[in-house]
MARVEXZA-656281 format. One record per residue (C-alpha): residue number from 1; residue in three letters; z negated, x negated, y. Coordinates in nm, 3 decimals. Each point is the difference from the previous one (the first is absolute). Last residue first. Example, Ala and Ser with C-alpha at 12.3 -4.5 7.8 and 13.67 -1.06 7.14 Angstrom:
2
<rec pos="2" code="SER" pz="-0.714" px="-1.367" py="-0.106"/>
<rec pos="1" code="ALA" pz="-0.066" px="0.137" py="-0.344"/>
END
This chain:
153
<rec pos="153" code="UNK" pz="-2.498" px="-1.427" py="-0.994"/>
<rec pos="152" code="UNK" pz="0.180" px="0.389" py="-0.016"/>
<rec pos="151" code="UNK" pz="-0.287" px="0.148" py="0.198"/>
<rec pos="150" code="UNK" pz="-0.397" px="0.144" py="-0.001"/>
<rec pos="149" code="UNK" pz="-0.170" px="-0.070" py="0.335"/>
<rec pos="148" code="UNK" pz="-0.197" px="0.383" py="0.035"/>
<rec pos="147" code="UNK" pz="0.219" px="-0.007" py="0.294"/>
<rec pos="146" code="UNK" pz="0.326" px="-0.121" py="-0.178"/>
<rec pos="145" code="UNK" pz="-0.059" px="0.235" py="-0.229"/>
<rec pos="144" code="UNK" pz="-0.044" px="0.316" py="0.254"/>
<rec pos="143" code="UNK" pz="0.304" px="-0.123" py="0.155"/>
<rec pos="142" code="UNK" pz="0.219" px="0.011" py="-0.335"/>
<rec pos="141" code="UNK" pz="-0.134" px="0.376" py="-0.043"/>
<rec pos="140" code="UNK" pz="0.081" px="0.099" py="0.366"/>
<rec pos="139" code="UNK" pz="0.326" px="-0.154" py="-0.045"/>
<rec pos="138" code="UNK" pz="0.066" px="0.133" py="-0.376"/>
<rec pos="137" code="UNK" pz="-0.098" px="0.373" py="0.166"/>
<rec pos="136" code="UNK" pz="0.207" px="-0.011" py="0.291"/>
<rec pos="135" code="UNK" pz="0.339" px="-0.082" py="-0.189"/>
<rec pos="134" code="UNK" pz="0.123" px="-0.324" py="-0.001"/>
<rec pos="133" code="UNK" pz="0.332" px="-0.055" py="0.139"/>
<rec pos="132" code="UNK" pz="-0.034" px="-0.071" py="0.369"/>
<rec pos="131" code="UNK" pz="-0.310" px="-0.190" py="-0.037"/>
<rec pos="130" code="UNK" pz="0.157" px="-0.294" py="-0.210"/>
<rec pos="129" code="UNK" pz="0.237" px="-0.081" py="-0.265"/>
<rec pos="128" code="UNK" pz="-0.219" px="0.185" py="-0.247"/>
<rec pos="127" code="UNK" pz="0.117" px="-0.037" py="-0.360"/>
<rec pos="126" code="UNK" pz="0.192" px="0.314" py="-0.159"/>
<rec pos="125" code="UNK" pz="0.014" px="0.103" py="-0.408"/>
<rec pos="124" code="UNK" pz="0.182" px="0.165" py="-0.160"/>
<rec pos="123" code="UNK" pz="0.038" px="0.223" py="-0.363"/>
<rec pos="122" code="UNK" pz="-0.394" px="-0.037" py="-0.043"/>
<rec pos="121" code="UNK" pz="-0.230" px="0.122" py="-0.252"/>
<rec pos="120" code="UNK" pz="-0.266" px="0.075" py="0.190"/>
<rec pos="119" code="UNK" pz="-0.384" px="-0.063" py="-0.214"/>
<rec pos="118" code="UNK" pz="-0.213" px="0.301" py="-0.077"/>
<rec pos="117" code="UNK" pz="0.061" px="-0.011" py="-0.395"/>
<rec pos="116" code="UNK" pz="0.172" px="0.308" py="-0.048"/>
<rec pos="115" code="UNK" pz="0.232" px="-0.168" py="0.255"/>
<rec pos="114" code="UNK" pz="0.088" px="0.055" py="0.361"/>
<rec pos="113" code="UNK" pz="0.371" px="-0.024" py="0.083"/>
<rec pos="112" code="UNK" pz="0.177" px="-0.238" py="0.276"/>
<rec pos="111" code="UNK" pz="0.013" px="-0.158" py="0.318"/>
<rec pos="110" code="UNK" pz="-0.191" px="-0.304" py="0.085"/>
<rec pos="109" code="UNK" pz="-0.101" px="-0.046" py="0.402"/>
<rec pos="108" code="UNK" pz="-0.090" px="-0.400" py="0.028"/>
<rec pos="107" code="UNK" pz="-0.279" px="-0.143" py="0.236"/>
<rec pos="106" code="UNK" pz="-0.041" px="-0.380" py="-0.154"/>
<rec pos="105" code="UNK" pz="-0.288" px="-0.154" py="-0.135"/>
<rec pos="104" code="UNK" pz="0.147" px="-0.145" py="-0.278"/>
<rec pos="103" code="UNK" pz="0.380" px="-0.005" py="0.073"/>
<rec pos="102" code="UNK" pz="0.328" px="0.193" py="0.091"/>
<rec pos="101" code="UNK" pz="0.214" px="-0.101" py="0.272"/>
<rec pos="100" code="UNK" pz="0.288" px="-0.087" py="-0.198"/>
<rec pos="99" code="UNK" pz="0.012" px="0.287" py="-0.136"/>
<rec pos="98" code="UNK" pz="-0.091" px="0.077" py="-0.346"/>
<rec pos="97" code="UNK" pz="0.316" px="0.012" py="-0.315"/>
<rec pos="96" code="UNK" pz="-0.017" px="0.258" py="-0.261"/>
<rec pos="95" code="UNK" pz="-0.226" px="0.172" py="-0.200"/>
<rec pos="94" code="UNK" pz="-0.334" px="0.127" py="0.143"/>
<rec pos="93" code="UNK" pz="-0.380" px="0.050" py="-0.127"/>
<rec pos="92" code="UNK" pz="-0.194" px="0.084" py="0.247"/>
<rec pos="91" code="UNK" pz="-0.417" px="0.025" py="-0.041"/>
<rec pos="90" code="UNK" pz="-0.212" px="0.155" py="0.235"/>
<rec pos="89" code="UNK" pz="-0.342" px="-0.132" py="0.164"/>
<rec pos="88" code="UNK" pz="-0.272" px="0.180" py="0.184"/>
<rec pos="87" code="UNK" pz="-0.182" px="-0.160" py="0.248"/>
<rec pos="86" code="UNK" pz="-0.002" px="0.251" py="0.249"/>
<rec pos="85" code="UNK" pz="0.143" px="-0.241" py="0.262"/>
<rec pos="84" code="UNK" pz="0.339" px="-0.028" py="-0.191"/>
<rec pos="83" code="UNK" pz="0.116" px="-0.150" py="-0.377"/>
<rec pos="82" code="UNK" pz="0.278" px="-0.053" py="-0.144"/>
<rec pos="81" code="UNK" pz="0.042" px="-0.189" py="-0.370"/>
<rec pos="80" code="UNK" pz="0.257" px="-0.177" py="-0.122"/>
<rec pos="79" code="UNK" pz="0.273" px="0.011" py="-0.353"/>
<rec pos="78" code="UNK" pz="0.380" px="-0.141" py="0.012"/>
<rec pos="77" code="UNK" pz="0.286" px="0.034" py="-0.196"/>
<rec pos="76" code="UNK" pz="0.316" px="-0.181" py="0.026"/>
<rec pos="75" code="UNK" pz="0.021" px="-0.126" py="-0.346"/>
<rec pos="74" code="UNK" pz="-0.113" px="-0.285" py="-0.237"/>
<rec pos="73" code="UNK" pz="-0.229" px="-0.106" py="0.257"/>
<rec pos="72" code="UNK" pz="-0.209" px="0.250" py="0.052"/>
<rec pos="71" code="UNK" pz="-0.159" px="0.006" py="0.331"/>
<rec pos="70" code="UNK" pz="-0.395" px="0.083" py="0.072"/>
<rec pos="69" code="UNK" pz="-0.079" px="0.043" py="0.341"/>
<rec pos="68" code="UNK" pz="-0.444" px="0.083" py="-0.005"/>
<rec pos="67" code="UNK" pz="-0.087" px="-0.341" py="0.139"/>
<rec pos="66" code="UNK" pz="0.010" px="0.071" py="0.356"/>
<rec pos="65" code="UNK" pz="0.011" px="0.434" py="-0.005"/>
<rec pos="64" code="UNK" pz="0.281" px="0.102" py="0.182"/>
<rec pos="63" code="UNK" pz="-0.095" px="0.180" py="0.300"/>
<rec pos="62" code="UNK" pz="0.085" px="0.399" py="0.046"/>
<rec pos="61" code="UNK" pz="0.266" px="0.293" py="0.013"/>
<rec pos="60" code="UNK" pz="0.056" px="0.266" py="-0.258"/>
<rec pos="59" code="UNK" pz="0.324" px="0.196" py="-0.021"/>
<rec pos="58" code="UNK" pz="0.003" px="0.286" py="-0.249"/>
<rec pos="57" code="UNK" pz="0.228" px="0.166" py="-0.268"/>
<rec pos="56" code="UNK" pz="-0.254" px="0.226" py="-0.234"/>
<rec pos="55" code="UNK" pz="0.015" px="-0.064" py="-0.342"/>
<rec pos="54" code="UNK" pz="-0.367" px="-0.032" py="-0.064"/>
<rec pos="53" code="UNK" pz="-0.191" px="0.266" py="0.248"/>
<rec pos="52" code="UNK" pz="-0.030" px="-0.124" py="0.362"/>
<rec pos="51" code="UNK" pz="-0.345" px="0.136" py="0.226"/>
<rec pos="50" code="UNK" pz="0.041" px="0.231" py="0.275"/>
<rec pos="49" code="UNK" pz="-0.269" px="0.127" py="0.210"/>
<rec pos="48" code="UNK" pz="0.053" px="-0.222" py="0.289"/>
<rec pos="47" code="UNK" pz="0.073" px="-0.275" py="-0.227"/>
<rec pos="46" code="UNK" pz="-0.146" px="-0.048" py="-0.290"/>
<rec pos="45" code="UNK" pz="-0.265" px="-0.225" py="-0.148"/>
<rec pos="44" code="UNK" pz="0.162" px="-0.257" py="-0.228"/>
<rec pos="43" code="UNK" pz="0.343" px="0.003" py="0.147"/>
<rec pos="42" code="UNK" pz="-0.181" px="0.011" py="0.418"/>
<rec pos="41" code="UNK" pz="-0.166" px="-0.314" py="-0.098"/>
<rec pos="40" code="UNK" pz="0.319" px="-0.130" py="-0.161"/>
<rec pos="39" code="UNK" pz="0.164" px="0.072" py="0.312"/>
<rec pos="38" code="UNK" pz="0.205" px="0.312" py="-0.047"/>
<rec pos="37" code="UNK" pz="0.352" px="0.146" py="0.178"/>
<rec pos="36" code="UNK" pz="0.143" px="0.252" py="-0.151"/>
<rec pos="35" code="UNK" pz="0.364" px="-0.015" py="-0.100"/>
<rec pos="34" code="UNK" pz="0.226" px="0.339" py="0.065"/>
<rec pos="33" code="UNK" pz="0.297" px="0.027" py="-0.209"/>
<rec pos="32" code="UNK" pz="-0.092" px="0.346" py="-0.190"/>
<rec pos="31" code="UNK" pz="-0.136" px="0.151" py="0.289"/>
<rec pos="30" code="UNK" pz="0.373" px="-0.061" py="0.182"/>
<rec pos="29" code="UNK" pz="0.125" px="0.224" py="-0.306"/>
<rec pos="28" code="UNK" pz="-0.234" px="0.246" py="0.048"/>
<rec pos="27" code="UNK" pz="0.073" px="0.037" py="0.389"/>
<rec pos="26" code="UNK" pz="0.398" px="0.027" py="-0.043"/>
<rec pos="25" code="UNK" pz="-0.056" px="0.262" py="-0.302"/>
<rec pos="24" code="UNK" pz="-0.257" px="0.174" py="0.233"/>
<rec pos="23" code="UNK" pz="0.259" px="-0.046" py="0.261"/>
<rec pos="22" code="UNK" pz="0.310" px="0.162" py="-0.169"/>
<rec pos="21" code="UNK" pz="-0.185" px="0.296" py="-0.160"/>
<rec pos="20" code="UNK" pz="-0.107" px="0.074" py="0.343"/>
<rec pos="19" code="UNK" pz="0.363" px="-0.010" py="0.140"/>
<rec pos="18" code="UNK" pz="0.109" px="0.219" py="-0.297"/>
<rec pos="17" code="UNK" pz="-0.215" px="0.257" py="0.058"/>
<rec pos="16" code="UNK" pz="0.036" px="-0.012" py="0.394"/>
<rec pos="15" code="UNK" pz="0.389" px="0.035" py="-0.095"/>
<rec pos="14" code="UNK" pz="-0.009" px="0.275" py="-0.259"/>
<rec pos="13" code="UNK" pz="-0.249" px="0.187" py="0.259"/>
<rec pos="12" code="UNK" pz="0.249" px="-0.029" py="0.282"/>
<rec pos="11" code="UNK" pz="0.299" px="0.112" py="-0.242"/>
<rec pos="10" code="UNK" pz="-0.233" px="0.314" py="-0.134"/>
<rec pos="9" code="UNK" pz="-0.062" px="0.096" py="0.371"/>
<rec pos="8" code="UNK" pz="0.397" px="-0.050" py="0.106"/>
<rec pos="7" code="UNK" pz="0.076" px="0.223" py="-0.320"/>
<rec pos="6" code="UNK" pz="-0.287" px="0.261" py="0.063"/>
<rec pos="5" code="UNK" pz="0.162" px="0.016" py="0.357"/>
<rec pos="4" code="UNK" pz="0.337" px="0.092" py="-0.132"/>
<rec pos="3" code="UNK" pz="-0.145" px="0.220" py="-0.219"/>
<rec pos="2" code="UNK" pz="-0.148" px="0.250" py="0.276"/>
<rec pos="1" code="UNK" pz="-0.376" px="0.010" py="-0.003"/>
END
């Protein structure tokens, strides 16, 4: 092999090198700010194989709890349960101000970190406007609810 042709072969390999290099570092990075989805069924028994460790960032979607919002009054924090179809129940502790939407009973999607402790420590927290912005899972858990003729009142 002449030497010009070992340059053009090294050049080709330096670039395919480098452009791998690039998208694992582009595909690791994206890893790192991807949120899983959980109801608190799916929190407590996995979803799909996978099951959050403490520390993990996470969305989970579900119903507040009537009776389970628990405000503190000398600061913004605020303490409810979610629950789904499964029955389970999750606790979400979040600082800072709710929606306006937000109530007992409500479909809300918190996002945050899972403690030691199983319970989300959220950083926000969305209330369902209507169909268009609650995911699948909160609207098939809310109408499961409403069938079995547990609600807000």
């Amino acid at each position: 092999m002449n030497p010009r042709r070992k340059t053009r072969l090294a050049i080709v390999l330096a670039v395919l090198l480098g452009g791998a290099a690039t998208a694992g570092l582009v595909l690791y990075a994206l890893g790192q700010n991807i949120d899983l989805f959980f109801t608190p069924g799916q929190l407590h028994s996995g979803k799909d194989g996978v099951k959050p460790q403490p520390g993990q960032r996470l969305r989970i979607g579900g119903l507040v709890v009537p009776g389970t919002v628990v405000r503190d009054n000398q600061s913004l924090d605020v303490t409810f349960e979610l629950t789904d179809d499964s029955g389970e129940r999750v606790k979400v502790h979040y600082a800072g101000i709710l929606p306006d939407l937000f109530r007992e009973g409500q479909g809300i999607v918190a996002q945050g970190r899972l403690t030691v402790a199983g319970a989300v420590e959220a950083t926000e927290v969305l209330a369902k406007h209507d169909e268009n912005y609650m995911p699948p899972e909160v609207a098939e858990a809310a109408k499961e609810m409403h069938r079995r003729g547990v609600n807000g009142s």
